[in-house]
VOVOVEX-333464 format. One record per residue (C-alpha): x, y, z. Coordinates in steps of 0.001 Angstrom, whole numbers. Example, Ala and Ser with C-alpha at 12.3 -4.5 7.8 and 13.67 -1.06 7.14 Angstrom:
# residues 2
xx=12300&yy=-4500&zz=7800
xx=13670&yy=-1060&zz=7140
//
This chain:
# residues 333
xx=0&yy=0&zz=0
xx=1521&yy=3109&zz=-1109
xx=1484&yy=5858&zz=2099
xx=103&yy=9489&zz=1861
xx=1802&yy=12259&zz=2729
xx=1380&yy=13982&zz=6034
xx=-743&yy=17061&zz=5992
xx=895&yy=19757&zz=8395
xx=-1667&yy=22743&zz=9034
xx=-53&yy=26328&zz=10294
xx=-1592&yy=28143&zz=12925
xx=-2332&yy=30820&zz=10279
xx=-4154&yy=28410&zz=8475
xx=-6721&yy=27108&zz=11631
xx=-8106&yy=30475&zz=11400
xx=-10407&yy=29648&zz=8706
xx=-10980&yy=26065&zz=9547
xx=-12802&yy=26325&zz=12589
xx=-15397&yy=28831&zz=14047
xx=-16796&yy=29791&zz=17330
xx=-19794&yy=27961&zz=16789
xx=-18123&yy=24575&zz=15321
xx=-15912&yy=24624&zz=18698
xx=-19113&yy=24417&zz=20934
xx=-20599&yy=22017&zz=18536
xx=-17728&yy=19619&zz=18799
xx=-17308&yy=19580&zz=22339
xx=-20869&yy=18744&zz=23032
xx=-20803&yy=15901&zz=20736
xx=-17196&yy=14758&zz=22552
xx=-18862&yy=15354&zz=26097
xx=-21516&yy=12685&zz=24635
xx=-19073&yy=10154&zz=23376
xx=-17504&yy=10159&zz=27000
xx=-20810&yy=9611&zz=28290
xx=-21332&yy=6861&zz=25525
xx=-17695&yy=5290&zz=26823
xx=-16349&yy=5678&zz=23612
xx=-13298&yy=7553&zz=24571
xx=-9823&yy=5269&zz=25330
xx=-7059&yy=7723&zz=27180
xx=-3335&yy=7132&zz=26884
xx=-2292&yy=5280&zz=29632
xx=-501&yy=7488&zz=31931
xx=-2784&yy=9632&zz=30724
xx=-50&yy=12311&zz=30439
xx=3795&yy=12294&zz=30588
xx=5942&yy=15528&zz=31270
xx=9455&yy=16473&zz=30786
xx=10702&yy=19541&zz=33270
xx=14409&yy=19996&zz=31988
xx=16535&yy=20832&zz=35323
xx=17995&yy=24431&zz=35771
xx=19505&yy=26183&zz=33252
xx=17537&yy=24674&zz=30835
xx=13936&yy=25362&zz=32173
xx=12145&yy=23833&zz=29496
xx=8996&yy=21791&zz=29889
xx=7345&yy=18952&zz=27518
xx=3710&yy=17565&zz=28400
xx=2323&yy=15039&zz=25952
xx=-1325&yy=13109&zz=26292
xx=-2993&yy=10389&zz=23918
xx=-6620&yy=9543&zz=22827
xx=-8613&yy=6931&zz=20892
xx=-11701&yy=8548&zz=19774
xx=-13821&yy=5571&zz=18672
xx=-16998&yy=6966&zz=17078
xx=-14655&yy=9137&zz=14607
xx=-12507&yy=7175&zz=14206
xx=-9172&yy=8966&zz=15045
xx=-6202&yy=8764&zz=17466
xx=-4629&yy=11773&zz=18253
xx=-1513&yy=12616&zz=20161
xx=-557&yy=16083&zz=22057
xx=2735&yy=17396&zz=22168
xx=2916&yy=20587&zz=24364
xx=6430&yy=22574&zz=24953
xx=7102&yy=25984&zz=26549
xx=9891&yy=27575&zz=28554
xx=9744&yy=29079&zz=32213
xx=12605&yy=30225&zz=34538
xx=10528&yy=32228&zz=36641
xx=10891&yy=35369&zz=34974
xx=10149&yy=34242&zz=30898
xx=6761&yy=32289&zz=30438
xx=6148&yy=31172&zz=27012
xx=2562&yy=29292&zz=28441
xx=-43&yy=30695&zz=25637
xx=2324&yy=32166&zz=23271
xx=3045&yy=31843&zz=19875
xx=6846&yy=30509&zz=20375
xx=5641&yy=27906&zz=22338
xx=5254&yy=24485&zz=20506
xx=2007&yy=22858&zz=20283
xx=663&yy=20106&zz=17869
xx=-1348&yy=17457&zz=17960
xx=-610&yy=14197&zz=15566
xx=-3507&yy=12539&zz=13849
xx=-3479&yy=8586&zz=12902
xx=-5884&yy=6672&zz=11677
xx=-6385&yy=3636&zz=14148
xx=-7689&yy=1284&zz=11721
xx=-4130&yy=1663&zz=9551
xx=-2169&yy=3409&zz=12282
xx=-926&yy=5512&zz=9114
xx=-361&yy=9477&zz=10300
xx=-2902&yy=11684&zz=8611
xx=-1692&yy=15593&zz=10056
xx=76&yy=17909&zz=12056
xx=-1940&yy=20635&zz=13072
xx=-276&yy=23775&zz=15342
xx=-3351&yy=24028&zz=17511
xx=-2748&yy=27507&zz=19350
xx=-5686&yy=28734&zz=18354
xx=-8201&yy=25644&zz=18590
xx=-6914&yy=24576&zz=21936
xx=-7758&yy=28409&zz=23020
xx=-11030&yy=28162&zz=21515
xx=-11368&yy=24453&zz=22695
xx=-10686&yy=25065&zz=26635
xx=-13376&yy=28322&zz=26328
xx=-15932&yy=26722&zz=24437
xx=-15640&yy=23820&zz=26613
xx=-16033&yy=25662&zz=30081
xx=-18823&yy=27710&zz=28948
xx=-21186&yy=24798&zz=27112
xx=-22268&yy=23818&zz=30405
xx=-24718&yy=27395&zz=30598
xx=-26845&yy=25672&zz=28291
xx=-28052&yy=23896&zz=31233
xx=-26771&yy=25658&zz=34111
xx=-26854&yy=29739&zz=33077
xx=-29337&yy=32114&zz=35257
xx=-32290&yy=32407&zz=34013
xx=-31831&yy=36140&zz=32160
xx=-28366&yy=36787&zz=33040
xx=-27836&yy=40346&zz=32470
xx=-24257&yy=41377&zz=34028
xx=-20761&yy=39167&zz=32789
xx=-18015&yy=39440&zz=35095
xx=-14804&yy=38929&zz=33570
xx=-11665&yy=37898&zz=36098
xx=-9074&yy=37881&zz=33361
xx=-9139&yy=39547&zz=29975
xx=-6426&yy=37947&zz=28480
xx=-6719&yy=35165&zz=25740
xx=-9434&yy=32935&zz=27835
xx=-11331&yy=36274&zz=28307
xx=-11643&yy=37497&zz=24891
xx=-12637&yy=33884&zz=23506
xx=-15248&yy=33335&zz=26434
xx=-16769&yy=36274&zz=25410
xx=-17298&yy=35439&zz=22052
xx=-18172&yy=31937&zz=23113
xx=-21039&yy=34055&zz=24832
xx=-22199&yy=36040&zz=22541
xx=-23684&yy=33016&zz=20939
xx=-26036&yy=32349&zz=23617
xx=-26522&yy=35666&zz=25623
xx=-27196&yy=39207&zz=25487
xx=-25750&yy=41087&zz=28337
xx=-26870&yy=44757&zz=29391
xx=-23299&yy=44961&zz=31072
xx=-19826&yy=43299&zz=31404
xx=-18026&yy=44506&zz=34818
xx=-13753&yy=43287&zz=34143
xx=-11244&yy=43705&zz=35515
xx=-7250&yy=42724&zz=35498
xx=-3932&yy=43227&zz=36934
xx=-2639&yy=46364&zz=34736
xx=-5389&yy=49295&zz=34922
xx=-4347&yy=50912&zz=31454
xx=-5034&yy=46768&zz=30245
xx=-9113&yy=46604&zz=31574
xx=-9604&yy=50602&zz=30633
xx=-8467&yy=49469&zz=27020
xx=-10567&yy=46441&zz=26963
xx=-13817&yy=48056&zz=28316
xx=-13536&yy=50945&zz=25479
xx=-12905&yy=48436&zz=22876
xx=-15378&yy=46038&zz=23767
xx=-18004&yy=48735&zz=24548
xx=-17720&yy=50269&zz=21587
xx=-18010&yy=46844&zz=19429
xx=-21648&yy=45867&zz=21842
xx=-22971&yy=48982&zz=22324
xx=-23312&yy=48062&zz=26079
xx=-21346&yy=49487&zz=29247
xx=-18123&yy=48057&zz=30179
xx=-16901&yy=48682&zz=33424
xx=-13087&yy=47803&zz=34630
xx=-13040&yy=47733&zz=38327
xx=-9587&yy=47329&zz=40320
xx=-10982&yy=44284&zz=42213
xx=-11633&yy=40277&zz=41868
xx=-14493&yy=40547&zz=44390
xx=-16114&yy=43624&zz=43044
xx=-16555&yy=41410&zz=39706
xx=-17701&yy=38404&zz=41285
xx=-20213&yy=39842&zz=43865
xx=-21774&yy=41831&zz=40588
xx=-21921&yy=39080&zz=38075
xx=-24635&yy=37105&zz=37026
xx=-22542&yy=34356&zz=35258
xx=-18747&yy=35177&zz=36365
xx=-15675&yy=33720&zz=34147
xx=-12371&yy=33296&zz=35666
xx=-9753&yy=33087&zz=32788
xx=-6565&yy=33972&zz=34376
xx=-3575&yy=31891&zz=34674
xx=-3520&yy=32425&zz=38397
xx=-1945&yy=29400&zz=40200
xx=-2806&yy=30899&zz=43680
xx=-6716&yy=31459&zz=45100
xx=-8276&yy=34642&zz=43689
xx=-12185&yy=33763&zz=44151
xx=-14266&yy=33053&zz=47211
xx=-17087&yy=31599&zz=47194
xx=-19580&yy=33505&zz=49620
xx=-18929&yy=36520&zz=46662
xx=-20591&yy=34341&zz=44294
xx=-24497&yy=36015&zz=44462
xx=-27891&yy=33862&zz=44945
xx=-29067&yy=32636&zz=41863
xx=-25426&yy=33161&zz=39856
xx=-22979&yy=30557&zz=38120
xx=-19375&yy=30931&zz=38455
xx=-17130&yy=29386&zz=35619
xx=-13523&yy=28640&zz=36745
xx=-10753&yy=27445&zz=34297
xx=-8136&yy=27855&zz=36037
xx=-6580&yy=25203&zz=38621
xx=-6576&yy=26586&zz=42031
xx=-8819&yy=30012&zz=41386
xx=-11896&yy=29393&zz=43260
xx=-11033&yy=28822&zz=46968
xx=-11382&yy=25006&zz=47490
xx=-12531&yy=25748&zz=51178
xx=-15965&yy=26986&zz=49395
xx=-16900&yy=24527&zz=46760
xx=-19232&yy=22199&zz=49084
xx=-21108&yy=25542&zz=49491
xx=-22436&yy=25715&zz=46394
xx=-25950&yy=24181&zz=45731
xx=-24179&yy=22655&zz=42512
xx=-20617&yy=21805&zz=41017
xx=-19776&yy=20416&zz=37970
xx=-16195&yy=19313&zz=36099
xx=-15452&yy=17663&zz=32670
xx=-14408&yy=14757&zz=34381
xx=-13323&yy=13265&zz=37742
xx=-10414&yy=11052&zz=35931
xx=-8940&yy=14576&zz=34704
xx=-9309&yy=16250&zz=37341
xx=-7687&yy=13833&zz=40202
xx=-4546&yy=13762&zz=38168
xx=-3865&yy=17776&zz=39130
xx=-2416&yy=18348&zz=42220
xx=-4357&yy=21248&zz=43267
xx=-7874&yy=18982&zz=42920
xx=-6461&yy=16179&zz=44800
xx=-5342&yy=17923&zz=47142
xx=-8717&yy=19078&zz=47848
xx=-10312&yy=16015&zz=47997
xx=-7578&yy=14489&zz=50460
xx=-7758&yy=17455&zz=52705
xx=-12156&yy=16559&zz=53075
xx=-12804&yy=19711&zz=51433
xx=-14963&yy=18430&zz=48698
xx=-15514&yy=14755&zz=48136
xx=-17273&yy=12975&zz=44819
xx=-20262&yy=12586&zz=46499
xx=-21015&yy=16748&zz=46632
xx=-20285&yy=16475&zz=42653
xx=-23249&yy=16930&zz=41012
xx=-21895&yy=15669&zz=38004
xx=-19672&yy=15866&zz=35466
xx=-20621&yy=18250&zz=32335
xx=-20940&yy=14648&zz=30082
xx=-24171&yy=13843&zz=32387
xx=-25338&yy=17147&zz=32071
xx=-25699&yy=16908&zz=27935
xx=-27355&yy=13647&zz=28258
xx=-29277&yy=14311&zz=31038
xx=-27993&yy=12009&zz=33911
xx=-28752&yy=14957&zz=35983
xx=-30576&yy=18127&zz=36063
xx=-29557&yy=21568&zz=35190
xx=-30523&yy=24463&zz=36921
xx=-33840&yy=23584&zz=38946
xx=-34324&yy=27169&zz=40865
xx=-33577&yy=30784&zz=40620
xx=-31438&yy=31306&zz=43126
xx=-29216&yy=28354&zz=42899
xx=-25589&yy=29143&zz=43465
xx=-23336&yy=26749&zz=40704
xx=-19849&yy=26336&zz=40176
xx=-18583&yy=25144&zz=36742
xx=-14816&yy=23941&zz=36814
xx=-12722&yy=22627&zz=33553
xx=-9056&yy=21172&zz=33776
xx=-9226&yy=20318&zz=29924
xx=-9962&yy=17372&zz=27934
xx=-7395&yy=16592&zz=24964
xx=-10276&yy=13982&zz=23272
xx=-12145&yy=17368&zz=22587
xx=-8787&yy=19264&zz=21115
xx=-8482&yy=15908&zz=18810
xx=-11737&yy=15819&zz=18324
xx=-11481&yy=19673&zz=16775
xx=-8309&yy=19068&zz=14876
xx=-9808&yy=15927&zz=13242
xx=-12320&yy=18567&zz=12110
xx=-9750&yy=20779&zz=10978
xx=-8000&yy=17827&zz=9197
xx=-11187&yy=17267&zz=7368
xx=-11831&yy=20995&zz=6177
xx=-8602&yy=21313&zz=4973
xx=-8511&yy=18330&zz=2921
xx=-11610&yy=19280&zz=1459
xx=-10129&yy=23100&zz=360
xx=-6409&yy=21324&zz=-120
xx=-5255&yy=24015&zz=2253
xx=-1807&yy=23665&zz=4571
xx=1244&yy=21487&zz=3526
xx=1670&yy=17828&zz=2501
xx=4321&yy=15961&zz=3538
xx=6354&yy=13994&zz=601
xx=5256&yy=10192&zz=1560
xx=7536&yy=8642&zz=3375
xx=8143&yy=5966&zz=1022
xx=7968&yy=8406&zz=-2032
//
Protein backbone atom coordinates (compact mmCIF):
# COMPACT_ATOMS: atom_id res chain seq x y z
CA UNK A 1 0.00 0.00 0.00
CA UNK A 2 1.52 3.11 -1.11
CA UNK A 3 1.48 5.86 2.10
CA UNK A 4 0.10 9.49 1.86
CA UNK A 5 1.80 12.26 2.73
CA UNK A 6 1.38 13.98 6.03
CA UNK A 7 -0.74 17.06 5.99
CA UNK A 8 0.90 19.76 8.40
CA UNK A 9 -1.67 22.74 9.03
CA UNK A 10 -0.05 26.33 10.29
CA UNK A 11 -1.59 28.14 12.93
CA UNK A 12 -2.33 30.82 10.28
CA UNK A 13 -4.15 28.41 8.47
CA UNK A 14 -6.72 27.11 11.63
CA UNK A 15 -8.11 30.47 11.40
CA UNK A 16 -10.41 29.65 8.71
CA UNK A 17 -10.98 26.06 9.55
CA UNK A 18 -12.80 26.32 12.59
CA UNK A 19 -15.40 28.83 14.05
CA UNK A 20 -16.80 29.79 17.33
CA UNK A 21 -19.79 27.96 16.79
CA UNK A 22 -18.12 24.58 15.32
CA UNK A 23 -15.91 24.62 18.70
CA UNK A 24 -19.11 24.42 20.93
CA UNK A 25 -20.60 22.02 18.54
CA UNK A 26 -17.73 19.62 18.80
CA UNK A 27 -17.31 19.58 22.34
CA UNK A 28 -20.87 18.74 23.03
CA UNK A 29 -20.80 15.90 20.74
CA UNK A 30 -17.20 14.76 22.55
CA UNK A 31 -18.86 15.35 26.10
CA UNK A 32 -21.52 12.69 24.63
CA UNK A 33 -19.07 10.15 23.38
CA UNK A 34 -17.50 10.16 27.00
CA UNK A 35 -20.81 9.61 28.29
CA UNK A 36 -21.33 6.86 25.52
CA UNK A 37 -17.69 5.29 26.82
CA UNK A 38 -16.35 5.68 23.61
CA UNK A 39 -13.30 7.55 24.57
CA UNK A 40 -9.82 5.27 25.33
CA UNK A 41 -7.06 7.72 27.18
CA UNK A 42 -3.33 7.13 26.88
CA UNK A 43 -2.29 5.28 29.63
CA UNK A 44 -0.50 7.49 31.93
CA UNK A 45 -2.78 9.63 30.72
CA UNK A 46 -0.05 12.31 30.44
CA UNK A 47 3.80 12.29 30.59
CA UNK A 48 5.94 15.53 31.27
CA UNK A 49 9.46 16.47 30.79
CA UNK A 50 10.70 19.54 33.27
CA UNK A 51 14.41 20.00 31.99
CA UNK A 52 16.53 20.83 35.32
CA UNK A 53 18.00 24.43 35.77
CA UNK A 54 19.50 26.18 33.25
CA UNK A 55 17.54 24.67 30.84
CA UNK A 56 13.94 25.36 32.17
CA UNK A 57 12.14 23.83 29.50
CA UNK A 58 9.00 21.79 29.89
CA UNK A 59 7.35 18.95 27.52
CA UNK A 60 3.71 17.57 28.40
CA UNK A 61 2.32 15.04 25.95
CA UNK A 62 -1.33 13.11 26.29
CA UNK A 63 -2.99 10.39 23.92
CA UNK A 64 -6.62 9.54 22.83
CA UNK A 65 -8.61 6.93 20.89
CA UNK A 66 -11.70 8.55 19.77
CA UNK A 67 -13.82 5.57 18.67
CA UNK A 68 -17.00 6.97 17.08
CA UNK A 69 -14.65 9.14 14.61
CA UNK A 70 -12.51 7.17 14.21
CA UNK A 71 -9.17 8.97 15.05
CA UNK A 72 -6.20 8.76 17.47
CA UNK A 73 -4.63 11.77 18.25
CA UNK A 74 -1.51 12.62 20.16
CA UNK A 75 -0.56 16.08 22.06
CA UNK A 76 2.73 17.40 22.17
CA UNK A 77 2.92 20.59 24.36
CA UNK A 78 6.43 22.57 24.95
CA UNK A 79 7.10 25.98 26.55
CA UNK A 80 9.89 27.57 28.55
CA UNK A 81 9.74 29.08 32.21
CA UNK A 82 12.60 30.22 34.54
CA UNK A 83 10.53 32.23 36.64
CA UNK A 84 10.89 35.37 34.97
CA UNK A 85 10.15 34.24 30.90
CA UNK A 86 6.76 32.29 30.44
CA UNK A 87 6.15 31.17 27.01
CA UNK A 88 2.56 29.29 28.44
CA UNK A 89 -0.04 30.70 25.64
CA UNK A 90 2.32 32.17 23.27
CA UNK A 91 3.04 31.84 19.88
CA UNK A 92 6.85 30.51 20.38
CA UNK A 93 5.64 27.91 22.34
CA UNK A 94 5.25 24.49 20.51
CA UNK A 95 2.01 22.86 20.28
CA UNK A 96 0.66 20.11 17.87
CA UNK A 97 -1.35 17.46 17.96
CA UNK A 98 -0.61 14.20 15.57
CA UNK A 99 -3.51 12.54 13.85
CA UNK A 100 -3.48 8.59 12.90
CA UNK A 101 -5.88 6.67 11.68
CA UNK A 102 -6.39 3.64 14.15
CA UNK A 103 -7.69 1.28 11.72
CA UNK A 104 -4.13 1.66 9.55
CA UNK A 105 -2.17 3.41 12.28
CA UNK A 106 -0.93 5.51 9.11
CA UNK A 107 -0.36 9.48 10.30
CA UNK A 108 -2.90 11.68 8.61
CA UNK A 109 -1.69 15.59 10.06
CA UNK A 110 0.08 17.91 12.06
CA UNK A 111 -1.94 20.64 13.07
CA UNK A 112 -0.28 23.77 15.34
CA UNK A 113 -3.35 24.03 17.51
CA UNK A 114 -2.75 27.51 19.35
CA UNK A 115 -5.69 28.73 18.35
CA UNK A 116 -8.20 25.64 18.59
CA UNK A 117 -6.91 24.58 21.94
CA UNK A 118 -7.76 28.41 23.02
CA UNK A 119 -11.03 28.16 21.51
CA UNK A 120 -11.37 24.45 22.69
CA UNK A 121 -10.69 25.06 26.64
CA UNK A 122 -13.38 28.32 26.33
CA UNK A 123 -15.93 26.72 24.44
CA UNK A 124 -15.64 23.82 26.61
CA UNK A 125 -16.03 25.66 30.08
CA UNK A 126 -18.82 27.71 28.95
CA UNK A 127 -21.19 24.80 27.11
CA UNK A 128 -22.27 23.82 30.40
CA UNK A 129 -24.72 27.40 30.60
CA UNK A 130 -26.85 25.67 28.29
CA UNK A 131 -28.05 23.90 31.23
CA UNK A 132 -26.77 25.66 34.11
CA UNK A 133 -26.85 29.74 33.08
CA UNK A 134 -29.34 32.11 35.26
CA UNK A 135 -32.29 32.41 34.01
CA UNK A 136 -31.83 36.14 32.16
CA UNK A 137 -28.37 36.79 33.04
CA UNK A 138 -27.84 40.35 32.47
CA UNK A 139 -24.26 41.38 34.03
CA UNK A 140 -20.76 39.17 32.79
CA UNK A 141 -18.02 39.44 35.09
CA UNK A 142 -14.80 38.93 33.57
CA UNK A 143 -11.67 37.90 36.10
CA UNK A 144 -9.07 37.88 33.36
CA UNK A 145 -9.14 39.55 29.97
CA UNK A 146 -6.43 37.95 28.48
CA UNK A 147 -6.72 35.17 25.74
CA UNK A 148 -9.43 32.94 27.84
CA UNK A 149 -11.33 36.27 28.31
CA UNK A 150 -11.64 37.50 24.89
CA UNK A 151 -12.64 33.88 23.51
CA UNK A 152 -15.25 33.34 26.43
CA UNK A 153 -16.77 36.27 25.41
CA UNK A 154 -17.30 35.44 22.05
CA UNK A 155 -18.17 31.94 23.11
CA UNK A 156 -21.04 34.06 24.83
CA UNK A 157 -22.20 36.04 22.54
CA UNK A 158 -23.68 33.02 20.94
CA UNK A 159 -26.04 32.35 23.62
CA UNK A 160 -26.52 35.67 25.62
CA UNK A 161 -27.20 39.21 25.49
CA UNK A 162 -25.75 41.09 28.34
CA UNK A 163 -26.87 44.76 29.39
CA UNK A 164 -23.30 44.96 31.07
CA UNK A 165 -19.83 43.30 31.40
CA UNK A 166 -18.03 44.51 34.82
CA UNK A 167 -13.75 43.29 34.14
CA UNK A 168 -11.24 43.71 35.52
CA UNK A 169 -7.25 42.72 35.50
CA UNK A 170 -3.93 43.23 36.93
CA UNK A 171 -2.64 46.36 34.74
CA UNK A 172 -5.39 49.30 34.92
CA UNK A 173 -4.35 50.91 31.45
CA UNK A 174 -5.03 46.77 30.25
CA UNK A 175 -9.11 46.60 31.57
CA UNK A 176 -9.60 50.60 30.63
CA UNK A 177 -8.47 49.47 27.02
CA UNK A 178 -10.57 46.44 26.96
CA UNK A 179 -13.82 48.06 28.32
CA UNK A 180 -13.54 50.95 25.48
CA UNK A 181 -12.90 48.44 22.88
CA UNK A 182 -15.38 46.04 23.77
CA UNK A 183 -18.00 48.74 24.55
CA UNK A 184 -17.72 50.27 21.59
CA UNK A 185 -18.01 46.84 19.43
CA UNK A 186 -21.65 45.87 21.84
CA UNK A 187 -22.97 48.98 22.32
CA UNK A 188 -23.31 48.06 26.08
CA UNK A 189 -21.35 49.49 29.25
CA UNK A 190 -18.12 48.06 30.18
CA UNK A 191 -16.90 48.68 33.42
CA UNK A 192 -13.09 47.80 34.63
CA UNK A 193 -13.04 47.73 38.33
CA UNK A 194 -9.59 47.33 40.32
CA UNK A 195 -10.98 44.28 42.21
CA UNK A 196 -11.63 40.28 41.87
CA UNK A 197 -14.49 40.55 44.39
CA UNK A 198 -16.11 43.62 43.04
CA UNK A 199 -16.55 41.41 39.71
CA UNK A 200 -17.70 38.40 41.28
CA UNK A 201 -20.21 39.84 43.86
CA UNK A 202 -21.77 41.83 40.59
CA UNK A 203 -21.92 39.08 38.08
CA UNK A 204 -24.63 37.10 37.03
CA UNK A 205 -22.54 34.36 35.26
CA UNK A 206 -18.75 35.18 36.36
CA UNK A 207 -15.67 33.72 34.15
CA UNK A 208 -12.37 33.30 35.67
CA UNK A 209 -9.75 33.09 32.79
CA UNK A 210 -6.56 33.97 34.38
CA UNK A 211 -3.58 31.89 34.67
CA UNK A 212 -3.52 32.43 38.40
CA UNK A 213 -1.95 29.40 40.20
CA UNK A 214 -2.81 30.90 43.68
CA UNK A 215 -6.72 31.46 45.10
CA UNK A 216 -8.28 34.64 43.69
CA UNK A 217 -12.19 33.76 44.15
CA UNK A 218 -14.27 33.05 47.21
CA UNK A 219 -17.09 31.60 47.19
CA UNK A 220 -19.58 33.50 49.62
CA UNK A 221 -18.93 36.52 46.66
CA UNK A 222 -20.59 34.34 44.29
CA UNK A 223 -24.50 36.01 44.46
CA UNK A 224 -27.89 33.86 44.94
CA UNK A 225 -29.07 32.64 41.86
CA UNK A 226 -25.43 33.16 39.86
CA UNK A 227 -22.98 30.56 38.12
CA UNK A 228 -19.38 30.93 38.45
CA UNK A 229 -17.13 29.39 35.62
CA UNK A 230 -13.52 28.64 36.74
CA UNK A 231 -10.75 27.45 34.30
CA UNK A 232 -8.14 27.85 36.04
CA UNK A 233 -6.58 25.20 38.62
CA UNK A 234 -6.58 26.59 42.03
CA UNK A 235 -8.82 30.01 41.39
CA UNK A 236 -11.90 29.39 43.26
CA UNK A 237 -11.03 28.82 46.97
CA UNK A 238 -11.38 25.01 47.49
CA UNK A 239 -12.53 25.75 51.18
CA UNK A 240 -15.96 26.99 49.40
CA UNK A 241 -16.90 24.53 46.76
CA UNK A 242 -19.23 22.20 49.08
CA UNK A 243 -21.11 25.54 49.49
CA UNK A 244 -22.44 25.71 46.39
CA UNK A 245 -25.95 24.18 45.73
CA UNK A 246 -24.18 22.66 42.51
CA UNK A 247 -20.62 21.80 41.02
CA UNK A 248 -19.78 20.42 37.97
CA UNK A 249 -16.19 19.31 36.10
CA UNK A 250 -15.45 17.66 32.67
CA UNK A 251 -14.41 14.76 34.38
CA UNK A 252 -13.32 13.27 37.74
CA UNK A 253 -10.41 11.05 35.93
CA UNK A 254 -8.94 14.58 34.70
CA UNK A 255 -9.31 16.25 37.34
CA UNK A 256 -7.69 13.83 40.20
CA UNK A 257 -4.55 13.76 38.17
CA UNK A 258 -3.86 17.78 39.13
CA UNK A 259 -2.42 18.35 42.22
CA UNK A 260 -4.36 21.25 43.27
CA UNK A 261 -7.87 18.98 42.92
CA UNK A 262 -6.46 16.18 44.80
CA UNK A 263 -5.34 17.92 47.14
CA UNK A 264 -8.72 19.08 47.85
CA UNK A 265 -10.31 16.01 48.00
CA UNK A 266 -7.58 14.49 50.46
CA UNK A 267 -7.76 17.46 52.71
CA UNK A 268 -12.16 16.56 53.07
CA UNK A 269 -12.80 19.71 51.43
CA UNK A 270 -14.96 18.43 48.70
CA UNK A 271 -15.51 14.75 48.14
CA UNK A 272 -17.27 12.98 44.82
CA UNK A 273 -20.26 12.59 46.50
CA UNK A 274 -21.02 16.75 46.63
CA UNK A 275 -20.29 16.48 42.65
CA UNK A 276 -23.25 16.93 41.01
CA UNK A 277 -21.90 15.67 38.00
CA UNK A 278 -19.67 15.87 35.47
CA UNK A 279 -20.62 18.25 32.33
CA UNK A 280 -20.94 14.65 30.08
CA UNK A 281 -24.17 13.84 32.39
CA UNK A 282 -25.34 17.15 32.07
CA UNK A 283 -25.70 16.91 27.94
CA UNK A 284 -27.35 13.65 28.26
CA UNK A 285 -29.28 14.31 31.04
CA UNK A 286 -27.99 12.01 33.91
CA UNK A 287 -28.75 14.96 35.98
CA UNK A 288 -30.58 18.13 36.06
CA UNK A 289 -29.56 21.57 35.19
CA UNK A 290 -30.52 24.46 36.92
CA UNK A 291 -33.84 23.58 38.95
CA UNK A 292 -34.32 27.17 40.87
CA UNK A 293 -33.58 30.78 40.62
CA UNK A 294 -31.44 31.31 43.13
CA UNK A 295 -29.22 28.35 42.90
CA UNK A 296 -25.59 29.14 43.46
CA UNK A 297 -23.34 26.75 40.70
CA UNK A 298 -19.85 26.34 40.18
CA UNK A 299 -18.58 25.14 36.74
CA UNK A 300 -14.82 23.94 36.81
CA UNK A 301 -12.72 22.63 33.55
CA UNK A 302 -9.06 21.17 33.78
CA UNK A 303 -9.23 20.32 29.92
CA UNK A 304 -9.96 17.37 27.93
CA UNK A 305 -7.39 16.59 24.96
CA UNK A 306 -10.28 13.98 23.27
CA UNK A 307 -12.15 17.37 22.59
CA UNK A 308 -8.79 19.26 21.11
CA UNK A 309 -8.48 15.91 18.81
CA UNK A 310 -11.74 15.82 18.32
CA UNK A 311 -11.48 19.67 16.78
CA UNK A 312 -8.31 19.07 14.88
CA UNK A 313 -9.81 15.93 13.24
CA UNK A 314 -12.32 18.57 12.11
CA UNK A 315 -9.75 20.78 10.98
CA UNK A 316 -8.00 17.83 9.20
CA UNK A 317 -11.19 17.27 7.37
CA UNK A 318 -11.83 21.00 6.18
CA UNK A 319 -8.60 21.31 4.97
CA UNK A 320 -8.51 18.33 2.92
CA UNK A 321 -11.61 19.28 1.46
CA UNK A 322 -10.13 23.10 0.36
CA UNK A 323 -6.41 21.32 -0.12
CA UNK A 324 -5.25 24.02 2.25
CA UNK A 325 -1.81 23.67 4.57
CA UNK A 326 1.24 21.49 3.53
CA UNK A 327 1.67 17.83 2.50
CA UNK A 328 4.32 15.96 3.54
CA UNK A 329 6.35 13.99 0.60
CA UNK A 330 5.26 10.19 1.56
CA UNK A 331 7.54 8.64 3.38
CA UNK A 332 8.14 5.97 1.02
CA UNK A 333 7.97 8.41 -2.03
Amino acid sequence: MALEGVRFIPYKDTLDLLSVEEAMQICEDVYRMHANGSVQWSEPSSWKLDADAPYHNHWHVKGVLLKEIPTTGVRMYNYFDDGVRNTVGQLECARYIVLTDPMTGHSKAIIEEHWSYAIRSTAAAILPLKWMAPTNPKVLGLVGIGTMGVNCLACLRTMFEFEKIVCTSRRPETRQAFAEKWSAELGIPVEPVDTIEEVVRASDIGIGGTTSEDIIAREDWVKPGATYISLARREMDPAGWAAFDKVVIDGWDVNIVTKEFKNMIESGEFSREQLHGEICDLVTGKVPGRETDDERILIHTTGLVSQDVAVCHHIYEKAKERDVGLVLPPTDA
